[in-house]
C-alpha positions as a Markdown table, in Angstrom:
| # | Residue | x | y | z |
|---|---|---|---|---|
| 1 | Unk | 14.5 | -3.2 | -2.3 |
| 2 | Unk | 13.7 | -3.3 | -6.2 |
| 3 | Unk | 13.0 | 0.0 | -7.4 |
| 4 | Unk | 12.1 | 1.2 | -10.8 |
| 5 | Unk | 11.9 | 4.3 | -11.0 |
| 6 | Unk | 8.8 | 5.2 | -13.6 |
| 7 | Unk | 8.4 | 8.6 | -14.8 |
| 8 | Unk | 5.2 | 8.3 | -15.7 |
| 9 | Unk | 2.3 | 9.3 | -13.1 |
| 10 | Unk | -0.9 | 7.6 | -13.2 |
| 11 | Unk | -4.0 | 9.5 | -13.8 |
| 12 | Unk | -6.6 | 6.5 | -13.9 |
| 13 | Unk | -8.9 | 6.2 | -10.9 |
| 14 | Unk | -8.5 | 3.5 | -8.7 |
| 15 | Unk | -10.6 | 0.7 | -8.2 |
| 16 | Unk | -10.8 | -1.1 | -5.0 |
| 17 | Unk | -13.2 | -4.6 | -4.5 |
| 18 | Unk | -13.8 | -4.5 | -1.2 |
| 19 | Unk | -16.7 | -6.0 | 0.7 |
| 20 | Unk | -18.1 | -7.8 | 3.7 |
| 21 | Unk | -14.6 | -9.9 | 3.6 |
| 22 | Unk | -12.4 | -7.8 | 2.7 |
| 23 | Unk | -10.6 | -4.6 | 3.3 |
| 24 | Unk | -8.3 | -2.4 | 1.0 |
| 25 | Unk | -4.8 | -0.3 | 2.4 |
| 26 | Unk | -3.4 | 2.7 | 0.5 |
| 27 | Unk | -0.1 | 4.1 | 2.1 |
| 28 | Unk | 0.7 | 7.4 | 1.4 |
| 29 | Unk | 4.8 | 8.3 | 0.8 |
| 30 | Unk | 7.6 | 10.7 | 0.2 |
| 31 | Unk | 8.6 | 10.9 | -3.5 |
| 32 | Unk | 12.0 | 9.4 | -2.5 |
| 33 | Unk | 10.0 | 5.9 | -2.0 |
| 34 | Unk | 8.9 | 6.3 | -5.8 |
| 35 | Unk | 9.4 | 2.7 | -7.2 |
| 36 | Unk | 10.2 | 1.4 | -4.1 |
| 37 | Unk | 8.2 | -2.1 | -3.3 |
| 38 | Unk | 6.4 | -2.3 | -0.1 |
| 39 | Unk | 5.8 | -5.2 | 1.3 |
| 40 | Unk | 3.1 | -6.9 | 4.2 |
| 41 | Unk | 2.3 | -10.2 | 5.6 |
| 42 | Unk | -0.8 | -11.1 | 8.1 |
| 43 | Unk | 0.1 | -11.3 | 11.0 |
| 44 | Unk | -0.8 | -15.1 | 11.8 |
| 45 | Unk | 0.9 | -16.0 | 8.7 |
| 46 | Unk | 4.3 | -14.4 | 8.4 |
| 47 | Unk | 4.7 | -16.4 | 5.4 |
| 48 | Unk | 2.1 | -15.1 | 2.9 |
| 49 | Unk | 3.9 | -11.6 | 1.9 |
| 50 | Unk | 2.2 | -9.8 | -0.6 |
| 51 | Unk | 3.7 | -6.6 | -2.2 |
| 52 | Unk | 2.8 | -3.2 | -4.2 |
| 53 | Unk | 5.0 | -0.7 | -5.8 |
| 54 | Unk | 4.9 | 3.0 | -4.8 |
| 55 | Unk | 4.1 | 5.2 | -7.7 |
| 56 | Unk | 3.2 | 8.4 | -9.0 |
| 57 | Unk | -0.7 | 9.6 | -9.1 |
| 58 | Unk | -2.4 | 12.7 | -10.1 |
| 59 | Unk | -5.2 | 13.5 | -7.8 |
| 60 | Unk | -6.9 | 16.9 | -8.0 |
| 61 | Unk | -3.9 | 19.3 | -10.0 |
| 62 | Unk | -1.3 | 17.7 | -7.4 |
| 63 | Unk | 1.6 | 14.5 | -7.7 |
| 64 | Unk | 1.1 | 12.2 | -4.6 |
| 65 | Unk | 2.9 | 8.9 | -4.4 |
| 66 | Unk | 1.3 | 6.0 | -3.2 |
| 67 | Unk | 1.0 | 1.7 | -2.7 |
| 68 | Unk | -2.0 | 0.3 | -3.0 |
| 69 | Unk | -3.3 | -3.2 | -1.8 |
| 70 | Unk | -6.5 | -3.8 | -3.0 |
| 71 | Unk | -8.5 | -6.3 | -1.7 |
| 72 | Unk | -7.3 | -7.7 | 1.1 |
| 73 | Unk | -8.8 | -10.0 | 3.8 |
| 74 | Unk | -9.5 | -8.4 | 7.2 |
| 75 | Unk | -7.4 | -8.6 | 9.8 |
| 76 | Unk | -3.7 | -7.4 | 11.2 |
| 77 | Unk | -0.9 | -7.2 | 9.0 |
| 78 | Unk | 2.8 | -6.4 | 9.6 |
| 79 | Unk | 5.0 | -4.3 | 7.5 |
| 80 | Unk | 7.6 | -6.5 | 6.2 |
| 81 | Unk | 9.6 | -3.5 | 3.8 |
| 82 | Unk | 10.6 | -0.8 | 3.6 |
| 83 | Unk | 13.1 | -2.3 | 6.6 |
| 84 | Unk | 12.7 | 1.0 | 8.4 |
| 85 | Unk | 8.8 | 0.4 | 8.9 |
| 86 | Unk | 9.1 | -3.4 | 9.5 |
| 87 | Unk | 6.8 | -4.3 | 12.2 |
| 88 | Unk | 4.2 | -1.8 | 12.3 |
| 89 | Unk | 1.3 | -3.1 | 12.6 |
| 90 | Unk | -2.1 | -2.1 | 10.2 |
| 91 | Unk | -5.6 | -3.2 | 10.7 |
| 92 | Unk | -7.6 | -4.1 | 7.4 |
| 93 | Unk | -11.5 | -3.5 | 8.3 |
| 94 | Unk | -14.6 | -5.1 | 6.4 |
| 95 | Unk | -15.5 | -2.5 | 3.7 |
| 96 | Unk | -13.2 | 0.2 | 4.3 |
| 97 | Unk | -9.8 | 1.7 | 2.8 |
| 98 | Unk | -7.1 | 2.2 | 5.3 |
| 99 | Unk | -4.9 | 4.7 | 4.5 |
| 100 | Unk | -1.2 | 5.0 | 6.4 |
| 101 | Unk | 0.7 | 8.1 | 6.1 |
| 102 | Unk | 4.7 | 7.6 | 5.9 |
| 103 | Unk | 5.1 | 11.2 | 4.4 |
């Protein structure tokens, strides 16, 4: 697992594309997963991983660590990394922001 290791914690909002199509996933960490990659596939296409890095935000006075996939197409996907969480399974709905809590 690549891991980087920035310092710096984000303090931009983020913004997520999502519409009739397509779907969005934050997943919510420990700090200890802080430059850590995590890593999903669709489930009918094991082949098509796509990946975010956990980092550092700033949201109202307090440090949270997140990875977010914006936009992605609705449907099941499967955790492919962190190893630990392989297989779990996450639903992307049409117009909404799943959010997974690994903390």
């Amino acid at each position: 697992m690549a891991e980087h290791h920035s310092q710096h914690v984000r303090t931009q909002d983020v913004v997520l594309d999502i519409g009739d199509d397509a779907g969005a996933l934050i997943v919510h960490t420990p700090p200890e997963l802080r430059g850590a990659e995590i890593e999903i596939c669709p489930a009918t296409e094991p082949e098509h991983k796509t990946h975010t890095e956990v980092v550092a935000r700033l949201l109202q006075g307090t440090t949270i660590f997140t990875g977010v996939f914006p936009p992605l197409a609705i449907g099941d996907y499967h955790v492919c990394r962190p190893r630990e969480r392989a297989g779990q399974v996450i639903t992307i709905a049409s117009g909404q922001v799943t959010e997974i809590d690994w903390r």
